[in-house]
N, C-alpha and C positions, 0 to 999 in steps of 0.2 A: 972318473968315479965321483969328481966332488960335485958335476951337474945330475948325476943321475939319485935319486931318490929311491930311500925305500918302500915299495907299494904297501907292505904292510904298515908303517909306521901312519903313511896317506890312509889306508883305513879307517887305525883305530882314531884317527883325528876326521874324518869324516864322519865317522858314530857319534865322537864327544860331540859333536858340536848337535850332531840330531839331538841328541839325549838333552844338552841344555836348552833347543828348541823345545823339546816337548816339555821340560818343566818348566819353562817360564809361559809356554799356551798352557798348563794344567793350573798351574796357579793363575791364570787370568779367568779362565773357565770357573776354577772355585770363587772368585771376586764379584765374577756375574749371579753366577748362581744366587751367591748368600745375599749380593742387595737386590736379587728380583724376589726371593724369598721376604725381605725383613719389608718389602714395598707391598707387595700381595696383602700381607698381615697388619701392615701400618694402614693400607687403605681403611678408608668408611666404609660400615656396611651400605651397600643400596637401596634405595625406596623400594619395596614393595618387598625384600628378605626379612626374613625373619633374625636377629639378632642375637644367637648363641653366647655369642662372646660379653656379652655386656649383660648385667643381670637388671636394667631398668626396663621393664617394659613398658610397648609402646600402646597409644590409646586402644580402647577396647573398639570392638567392630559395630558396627550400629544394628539396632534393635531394630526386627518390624513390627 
């Protein structure tokens, strides 16, 4: 009896450890997320967009 194991208790410690797998991949997942978010938004706008975000505008477009 003292080598054999109970399949249930094997189980529910097969799950815990999934369940702490998946919350530590969800929270790595939310760490990527928010700094590809906060980089997107950090970026410059690019040559030739228009600039919503910033209220200076840019030269005016030339006259024929």
């Amino acid at each position: 009896m003292k080598g054999r194991r109970n399949p249930l208790i094997l189980v529910f410690a097969l799950v815990g450890v999934c369940v702490v797998l998946y919350g530590l991949w969800h929270l790595y997942e939310r760490q990527v997320a928010e700094e590809e978010h906060h980089q997107t938004f950090a970026a410059p706008v690019p040559s030739g967009l228009p600039n919503f975000l910033n209220t200076t505008p840019g030269a005016p477009p030339p006259q024929p």
